[in-house]
C-alpha positions in Angstrom: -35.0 -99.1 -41.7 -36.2 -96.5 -44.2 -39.9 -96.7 -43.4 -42.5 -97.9 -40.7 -45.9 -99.1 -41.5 -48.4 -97.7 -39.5 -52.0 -98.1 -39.6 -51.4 -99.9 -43.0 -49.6 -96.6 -44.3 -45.5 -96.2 -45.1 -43.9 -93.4 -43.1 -40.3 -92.5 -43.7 -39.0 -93.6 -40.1 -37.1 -89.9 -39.4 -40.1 -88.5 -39.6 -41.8 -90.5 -36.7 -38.5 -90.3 -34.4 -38.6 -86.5 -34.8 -42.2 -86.5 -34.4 -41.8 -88.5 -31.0 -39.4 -85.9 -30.2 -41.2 -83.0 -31.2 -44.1 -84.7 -28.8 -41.8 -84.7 -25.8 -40.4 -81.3 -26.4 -43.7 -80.1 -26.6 -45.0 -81.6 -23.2 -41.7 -80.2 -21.6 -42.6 -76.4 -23.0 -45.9 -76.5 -21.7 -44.7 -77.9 -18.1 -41.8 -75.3 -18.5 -44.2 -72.5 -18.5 -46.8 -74.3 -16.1 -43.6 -74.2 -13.2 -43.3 -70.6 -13.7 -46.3 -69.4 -13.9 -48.2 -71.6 -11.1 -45.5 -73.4 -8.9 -41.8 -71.7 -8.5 -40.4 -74.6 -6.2 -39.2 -77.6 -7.6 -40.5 -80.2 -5.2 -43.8 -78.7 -5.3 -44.3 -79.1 -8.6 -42.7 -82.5 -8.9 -45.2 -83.5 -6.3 -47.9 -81.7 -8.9 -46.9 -83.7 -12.2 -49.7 -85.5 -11.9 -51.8 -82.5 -12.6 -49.6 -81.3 -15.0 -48.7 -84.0 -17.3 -52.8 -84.1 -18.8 -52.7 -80.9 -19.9 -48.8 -80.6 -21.0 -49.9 -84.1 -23.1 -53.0 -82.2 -24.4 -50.8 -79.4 -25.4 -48.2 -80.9 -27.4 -50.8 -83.8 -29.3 -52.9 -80.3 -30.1 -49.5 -79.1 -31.9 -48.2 -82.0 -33.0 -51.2 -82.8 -35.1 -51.8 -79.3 -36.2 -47.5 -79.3 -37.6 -48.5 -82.9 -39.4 -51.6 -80.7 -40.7 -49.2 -78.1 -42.0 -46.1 -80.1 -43.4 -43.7 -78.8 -40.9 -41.8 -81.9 -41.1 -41.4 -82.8 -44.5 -40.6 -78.8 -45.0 -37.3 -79.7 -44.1 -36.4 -81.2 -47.4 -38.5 -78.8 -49.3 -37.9 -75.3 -47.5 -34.9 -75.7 -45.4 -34.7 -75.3 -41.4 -36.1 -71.1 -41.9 -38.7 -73.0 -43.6 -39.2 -75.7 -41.3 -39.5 -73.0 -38.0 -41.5 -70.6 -39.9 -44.7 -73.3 -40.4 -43.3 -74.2 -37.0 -44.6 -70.9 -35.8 -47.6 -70.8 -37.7 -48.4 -74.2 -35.8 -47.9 -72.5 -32.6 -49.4 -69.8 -33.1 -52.8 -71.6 -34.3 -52.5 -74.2 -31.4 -53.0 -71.8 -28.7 -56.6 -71.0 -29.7 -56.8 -74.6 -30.4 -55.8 -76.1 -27.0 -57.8 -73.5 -25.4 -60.8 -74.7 -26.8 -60.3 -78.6 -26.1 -59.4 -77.5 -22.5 -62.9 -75.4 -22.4 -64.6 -79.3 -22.9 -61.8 -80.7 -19.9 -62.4 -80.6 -16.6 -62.3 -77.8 -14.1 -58.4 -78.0 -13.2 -57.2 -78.9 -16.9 -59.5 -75.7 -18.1 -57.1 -74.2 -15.3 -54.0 -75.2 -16.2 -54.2 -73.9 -20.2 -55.1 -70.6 -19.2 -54.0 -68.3 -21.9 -50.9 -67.2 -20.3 -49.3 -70.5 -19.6 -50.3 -71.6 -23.6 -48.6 -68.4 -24.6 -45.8 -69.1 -22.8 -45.8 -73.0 -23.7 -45.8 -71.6 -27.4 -42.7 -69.5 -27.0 -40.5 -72.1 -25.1 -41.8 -74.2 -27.7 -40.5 -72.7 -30.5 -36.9 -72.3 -29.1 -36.7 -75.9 -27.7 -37.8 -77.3 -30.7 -35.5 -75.3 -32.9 -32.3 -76.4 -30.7 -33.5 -80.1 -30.7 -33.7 -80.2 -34.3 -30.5 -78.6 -35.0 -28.9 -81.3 -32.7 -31.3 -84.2 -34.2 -29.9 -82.9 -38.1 -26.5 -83.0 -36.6 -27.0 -86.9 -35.3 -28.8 -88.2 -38.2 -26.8 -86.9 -40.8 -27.6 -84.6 -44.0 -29.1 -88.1 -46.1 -31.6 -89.4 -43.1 -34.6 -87.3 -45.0 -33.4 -87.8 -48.5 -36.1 -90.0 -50.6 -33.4 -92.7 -52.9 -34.7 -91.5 -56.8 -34.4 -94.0 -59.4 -35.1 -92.0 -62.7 -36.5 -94.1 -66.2 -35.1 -92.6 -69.4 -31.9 -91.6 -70.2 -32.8 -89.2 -73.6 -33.3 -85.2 -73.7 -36.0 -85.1 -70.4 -34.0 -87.2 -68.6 -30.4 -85.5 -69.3 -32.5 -82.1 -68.8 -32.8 -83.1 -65.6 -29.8 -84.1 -64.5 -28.5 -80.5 -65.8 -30.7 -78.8 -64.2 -31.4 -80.5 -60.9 -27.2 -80.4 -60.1 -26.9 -76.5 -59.6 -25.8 -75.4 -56.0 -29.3 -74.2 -55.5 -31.3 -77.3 -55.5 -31.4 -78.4 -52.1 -31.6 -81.9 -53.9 -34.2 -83.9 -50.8 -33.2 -87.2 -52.6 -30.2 -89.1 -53.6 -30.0 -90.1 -57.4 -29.1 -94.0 -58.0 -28.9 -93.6 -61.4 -31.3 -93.3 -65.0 -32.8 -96.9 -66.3 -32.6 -96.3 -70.5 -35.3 -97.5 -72.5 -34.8 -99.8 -75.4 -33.9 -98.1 -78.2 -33.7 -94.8 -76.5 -30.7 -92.7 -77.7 -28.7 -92.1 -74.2 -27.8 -88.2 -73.6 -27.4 -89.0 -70.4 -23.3 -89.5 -69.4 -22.8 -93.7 -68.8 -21.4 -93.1 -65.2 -25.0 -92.5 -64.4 -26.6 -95.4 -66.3 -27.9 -98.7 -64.3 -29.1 -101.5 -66.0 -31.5 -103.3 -64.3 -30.9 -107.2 -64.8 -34.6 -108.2 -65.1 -37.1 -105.9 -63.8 -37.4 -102.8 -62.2 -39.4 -104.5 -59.5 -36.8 -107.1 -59.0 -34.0 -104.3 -59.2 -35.4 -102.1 -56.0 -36.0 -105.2 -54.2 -32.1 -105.2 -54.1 -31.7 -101.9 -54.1 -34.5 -100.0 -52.2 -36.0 -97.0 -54.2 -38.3 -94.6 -52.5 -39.0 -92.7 -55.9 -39.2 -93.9 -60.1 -38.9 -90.7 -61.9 -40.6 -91.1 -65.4 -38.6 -88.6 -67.7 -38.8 -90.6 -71.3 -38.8 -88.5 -74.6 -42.1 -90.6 -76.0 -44.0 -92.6 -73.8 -45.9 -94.1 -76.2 -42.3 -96.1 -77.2 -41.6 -99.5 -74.8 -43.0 -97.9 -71.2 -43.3 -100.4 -68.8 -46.4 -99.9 -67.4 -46.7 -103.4 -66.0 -43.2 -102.9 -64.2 -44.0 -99.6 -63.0 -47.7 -101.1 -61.4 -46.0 -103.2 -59.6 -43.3 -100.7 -58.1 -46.4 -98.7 -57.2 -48.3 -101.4 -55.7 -44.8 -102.0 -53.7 -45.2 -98.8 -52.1 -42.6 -96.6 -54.3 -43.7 -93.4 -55.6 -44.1 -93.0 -59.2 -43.8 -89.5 -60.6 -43.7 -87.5 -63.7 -40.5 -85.5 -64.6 -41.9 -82.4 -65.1 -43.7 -82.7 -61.4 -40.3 -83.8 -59.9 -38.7 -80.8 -61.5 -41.3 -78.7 -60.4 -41.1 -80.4 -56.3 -36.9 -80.1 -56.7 -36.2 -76.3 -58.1 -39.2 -74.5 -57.3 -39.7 -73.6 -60.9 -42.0 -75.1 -63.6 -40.0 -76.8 -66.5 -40.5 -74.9 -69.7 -38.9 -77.6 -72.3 -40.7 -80.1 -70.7 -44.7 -78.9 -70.4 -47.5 -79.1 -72.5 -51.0 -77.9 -72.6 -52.2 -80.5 -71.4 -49.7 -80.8 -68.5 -50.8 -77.5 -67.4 -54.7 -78.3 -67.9 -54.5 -82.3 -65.4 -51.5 -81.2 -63.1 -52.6 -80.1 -59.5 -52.6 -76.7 -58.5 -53.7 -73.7 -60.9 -56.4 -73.0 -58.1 -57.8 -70.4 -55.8 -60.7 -70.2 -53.4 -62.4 -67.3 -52.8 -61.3 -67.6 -49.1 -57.8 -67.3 -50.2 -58.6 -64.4 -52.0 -60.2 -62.7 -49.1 -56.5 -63.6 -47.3 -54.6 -62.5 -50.0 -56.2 -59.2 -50.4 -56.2 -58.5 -46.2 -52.1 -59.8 -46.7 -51.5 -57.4 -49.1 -53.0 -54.4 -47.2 -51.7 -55.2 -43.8 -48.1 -55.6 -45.8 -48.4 -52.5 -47.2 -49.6 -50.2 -44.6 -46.2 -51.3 -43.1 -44.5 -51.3 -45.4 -45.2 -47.6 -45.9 -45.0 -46.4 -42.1 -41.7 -48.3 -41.7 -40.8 -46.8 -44.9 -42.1 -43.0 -45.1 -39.2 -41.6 -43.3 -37.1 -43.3 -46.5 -39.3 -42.0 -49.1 -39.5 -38.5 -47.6 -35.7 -38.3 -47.6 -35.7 -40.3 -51.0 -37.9 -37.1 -52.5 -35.5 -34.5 -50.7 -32.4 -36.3 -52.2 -34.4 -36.1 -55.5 -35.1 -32.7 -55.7 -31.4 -31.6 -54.7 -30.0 -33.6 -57.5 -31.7 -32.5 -60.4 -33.7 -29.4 -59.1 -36.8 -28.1 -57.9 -38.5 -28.3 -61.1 -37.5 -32.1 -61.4 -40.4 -34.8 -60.8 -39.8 -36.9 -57.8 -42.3 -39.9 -59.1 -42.4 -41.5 -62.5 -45.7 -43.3 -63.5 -44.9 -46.4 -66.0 -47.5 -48.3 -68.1 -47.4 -52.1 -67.4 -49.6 -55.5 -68.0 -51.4 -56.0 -65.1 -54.2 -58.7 -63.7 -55.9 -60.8 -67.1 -53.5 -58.5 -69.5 -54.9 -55.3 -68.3 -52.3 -52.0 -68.8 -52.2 -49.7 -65.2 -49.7 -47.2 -64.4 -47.1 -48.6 -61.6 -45.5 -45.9 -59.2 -41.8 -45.4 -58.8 -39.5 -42.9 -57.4 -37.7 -41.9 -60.4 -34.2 -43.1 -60.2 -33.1 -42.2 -64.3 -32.7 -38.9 -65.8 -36.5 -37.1 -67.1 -35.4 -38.4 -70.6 -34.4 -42.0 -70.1 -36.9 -42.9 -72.9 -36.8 -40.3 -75.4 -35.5 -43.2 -78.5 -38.1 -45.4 -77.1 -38.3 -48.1 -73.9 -35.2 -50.5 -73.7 -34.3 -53.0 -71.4 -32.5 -52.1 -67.9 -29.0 -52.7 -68.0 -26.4 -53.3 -65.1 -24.4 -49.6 -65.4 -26.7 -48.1 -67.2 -25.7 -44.6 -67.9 -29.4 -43.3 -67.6 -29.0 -43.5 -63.7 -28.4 -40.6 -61.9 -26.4 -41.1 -58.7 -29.4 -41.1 -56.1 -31.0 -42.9 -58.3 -28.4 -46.0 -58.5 -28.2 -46.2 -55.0 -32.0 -46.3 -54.2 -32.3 -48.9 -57.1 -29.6 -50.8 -54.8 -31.6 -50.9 -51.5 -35.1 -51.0 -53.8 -36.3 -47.7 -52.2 -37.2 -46.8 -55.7 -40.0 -49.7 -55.1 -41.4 -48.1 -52.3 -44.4 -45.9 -53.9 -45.8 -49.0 -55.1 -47.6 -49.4 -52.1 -50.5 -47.1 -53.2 -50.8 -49.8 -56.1 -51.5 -51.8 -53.9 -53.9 -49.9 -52.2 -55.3 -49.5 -55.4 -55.5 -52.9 -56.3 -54.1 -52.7 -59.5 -51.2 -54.9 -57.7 -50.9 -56.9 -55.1 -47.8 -57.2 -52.5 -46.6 -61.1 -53.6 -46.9 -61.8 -57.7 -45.2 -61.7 -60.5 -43.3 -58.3 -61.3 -45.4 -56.4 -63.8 -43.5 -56.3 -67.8 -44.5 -53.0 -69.9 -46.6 -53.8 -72.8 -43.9 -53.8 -75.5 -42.2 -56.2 -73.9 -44.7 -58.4 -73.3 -45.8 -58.6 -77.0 -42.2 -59.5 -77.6 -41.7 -61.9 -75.3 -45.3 -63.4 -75.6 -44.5 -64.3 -78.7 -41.0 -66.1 -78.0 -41.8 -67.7 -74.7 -44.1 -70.5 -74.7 -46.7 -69.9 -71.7 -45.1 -66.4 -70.9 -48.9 -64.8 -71.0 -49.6 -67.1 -68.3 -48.1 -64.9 -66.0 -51.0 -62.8 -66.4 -53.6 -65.3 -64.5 -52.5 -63.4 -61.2 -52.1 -59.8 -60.2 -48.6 -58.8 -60.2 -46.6 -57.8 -57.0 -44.0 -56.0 -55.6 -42.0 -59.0 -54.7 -42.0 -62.4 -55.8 -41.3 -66.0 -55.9 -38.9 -65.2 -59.3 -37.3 -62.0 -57.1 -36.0 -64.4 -54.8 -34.9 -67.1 -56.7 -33.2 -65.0 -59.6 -31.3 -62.1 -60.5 -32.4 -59.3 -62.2 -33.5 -59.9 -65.5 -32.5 -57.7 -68.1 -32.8 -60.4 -71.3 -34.8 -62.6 -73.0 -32.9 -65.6 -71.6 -33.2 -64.3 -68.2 -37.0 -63.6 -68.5 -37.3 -67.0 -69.4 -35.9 -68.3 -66.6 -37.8 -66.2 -64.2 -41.3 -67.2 -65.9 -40.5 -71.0 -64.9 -40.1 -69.3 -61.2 -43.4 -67.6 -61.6 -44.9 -70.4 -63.1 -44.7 -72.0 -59.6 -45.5 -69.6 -57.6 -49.1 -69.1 -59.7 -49.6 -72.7 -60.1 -48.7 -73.0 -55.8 -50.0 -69.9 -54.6 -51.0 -69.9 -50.9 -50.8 -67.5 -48.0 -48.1 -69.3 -46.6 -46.1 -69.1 -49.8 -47.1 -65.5 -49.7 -46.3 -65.1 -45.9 -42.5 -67.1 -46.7 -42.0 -64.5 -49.4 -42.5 -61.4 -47.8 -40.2 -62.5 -45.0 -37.5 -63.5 -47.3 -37.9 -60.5 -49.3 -35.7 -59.2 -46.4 -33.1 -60.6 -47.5 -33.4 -59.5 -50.7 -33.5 -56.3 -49.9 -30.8 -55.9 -46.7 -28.4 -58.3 -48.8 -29.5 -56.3 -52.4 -29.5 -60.2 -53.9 -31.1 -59.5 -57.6 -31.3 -55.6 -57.8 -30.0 -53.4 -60.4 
């Protein structure tokens, strides 16, 4: 059974039974952390549950509803099980205010029961219950118990582009492909081991075999769609979506070759409130000041090194012009990691060995200390911590003018670490800067504070693993 109806709405059934679970790991934190705190003798708090059991029920429905609030569940398909635990926390950590409050309106001995220590508590043994459940729940139900069945209409460029693209090792692919319906008259570029041909209908065709998901990836639409068909797939309860949308949801980047203007103009997203740029901006600082008391013992040695390398005399910072916030040109701040002439025939592209380096400068490039002065741009505000990394002007004339939608990048301040930073390699190409706008396409068209918070964390990685530096 791949989906429950509840209150006239389809669920995918995992998702309930690991809700119901998530419930009853919840109750049994909070009574966890009620035995210690209050009790400390087994039968006297078995004799207690009575007393309990309200305000360990109260606890986990508080949490449970703020996760469903949050997408903790269906982050599993999308953001892995880091993913998963890190809205997890966030959950947790916004349910203990929560639950406080709803006891405050309880009576006298649930008020006592969720005092702030034993919600605290709750919280923690929460978090590290739930994770081991889930891990063994995973385990039972198998890698395909989340994944949505895709049926995918077209089998010309869009349709083959997808296919390409979507197979890589790091699409977490959340779905399992049954195969691309061709159009009449629709020349196939898609290989015939994928092709299905449905024998009537495509109504009639998931009736036999069930599809959670019709992907619409045709060259033309205006050539033989079947809207009538794909109505009555909808009004059956599968999701129709566009290609470009399901690339988008699959890879975490925006599909270049298959956009338009107008794709950009109707799709969701694209937004910002001025709350979220209130939390953006208080992000950014608190990010930053840490960055840079974690990180001034690093940049004092970083100058020393400096200085002993190429003398006294030689400068320890370098100040770069780059394209900022609405295609405004700031000065970024780096410890200077290239020899004082690097750029003497004029600005060319970074290259992997390149012989400009000097040796303390090719091993702070390595662990990104070189980065680390960018902080005071983001005191400044000419950058923010999470954006896209800031291109010098020559480049971005260049590439503005090869790259459909590259200037787009622009909408957002840039940052000292991004979505495209974590996804992709350094880019030291036209081909690779392509490929890294599609990744900071998405992040500008999906920007949040929890996208930003998920960034900066894995931005640890980036750094103690040195994925993507040069």
């Amino acid at each position: 059974m791949a989906h429950v109806r509840l209150f006239r709405h389809y669920i995918h059934f995992p998702f309930v039974v690991l809700g119901l679970i998530d419930y009853f790991v919840l109750i049994c934190s909070f009574s966890l952390a009620a035995f210690f705190h209050y009790f400390g003798d087994a039968a006297f708090f078995v004799d207690n549950l009575v007393f309990v059991l309200p305000s360990a029920m109260v606890f986990a429905l508080v949490n449970l509803l703020t996760m469903i609030a949050i997408g903790v569940h269906k982050s599993r398909l999308e953001e892995g099980m880091s993913g998963m635990m890190l809205r997890t926390i966030l959950a947790l950590i916004a349910g203990v205010p929560l639950a406080g409050l709803t006891y405050v309106f309880g009576s006298h001995w649930l008020w006592y029961l969720g005092s702030l220590g034993v919600l605290t508590s709750a919280s923690v043994f929460g978090f590290f219950l739930l994770g081991i459940v889930r891990l063994i729940f995973f385990a039972v139900a198998g890698k395909d118990a989340f994944k949505r069945k895709v049926l995918v209409l077209g089998a010309g460029f869009r349709a083959c582009q997808l296919l390409k693209d979507l197979r890589t090792p790091f699409n977490r692919q959340g779905y399992t492909l049954v195969g691309f319906v061709p159009l009449p008259d629709e020349t196939h570029e898609v290989p015939d081991e994928y092709l299905v041909y449905p024998p009537l209908s495509l109504q009639q065709f998931i009736q036999s075999q069930p599809v959670n998901e019709i992907v619409v990836a045709v060259d033309d639409r205006r050539k033989c769609l079947p809207m009538e068909d794909l109505l009555e797939c909808k009004m059956k309860g599968v999701n129709i979506v566009d290609g470009a949308t399901f690339y988008e949801r699959e890879s975490r980047k925006v599909a270049l070759e298959m956009i338009s203007h107008g794709w950009l103009v109707f799709s969701e997203g694209f937004s910002v409130s001025s709350v979220y740029g209130v939390g953006k901006r208080s992000l950014d600082i608190l990010a930053a000041t840490a960055v840079f008391v974690l990180g001034l013992p690093l940049m004092v040695i970083t100058a020393i090194a400096i200085k002993l390398e190429d003398g006294l005399k030689a400068p320890i910072l370098y100040s770069q012009e780059r394209v900022g916030l609405n295609g405004k040109v700031f000065n970024v701040y780096k410890f200077r990691s290239m020899v004082t002439d690097a750029e003497k025939n004029g600005a060319v592209w970074a290259s992997e060995n390149d012989a400009r380096v000097t040796r303390i400068g090719r091993f702070i490039r390595k662990v990104r200390i070189d980065e680390l002065p960018q902080v005071f741009n983001v005191f400044n505000g000419s950058m923010a911590f999470v954006g896209p990394r800031p291109e010098r002007p020559v480049f971005v004339r260049q590439l503005s003018e090869k790259i459909p939608f590259y200037s787009e990048r622009h909408r957002v301040k840039p940052g000292v670490t991004g979505w495209a930073q974590l996804c992709f390699a350094y880019a030291d190409n036209e081909e690779d800067t392509r490929e890294k706008l599609r990744y900071d396409l998405y992040y500008i068209k999906n920007q949040s504070l929890l996208l930003d918070l998920l960034i900066i964390i894995q931005t640890v990685e980036v750094v103690l693993f040195k994925k993507g530096s040069r």
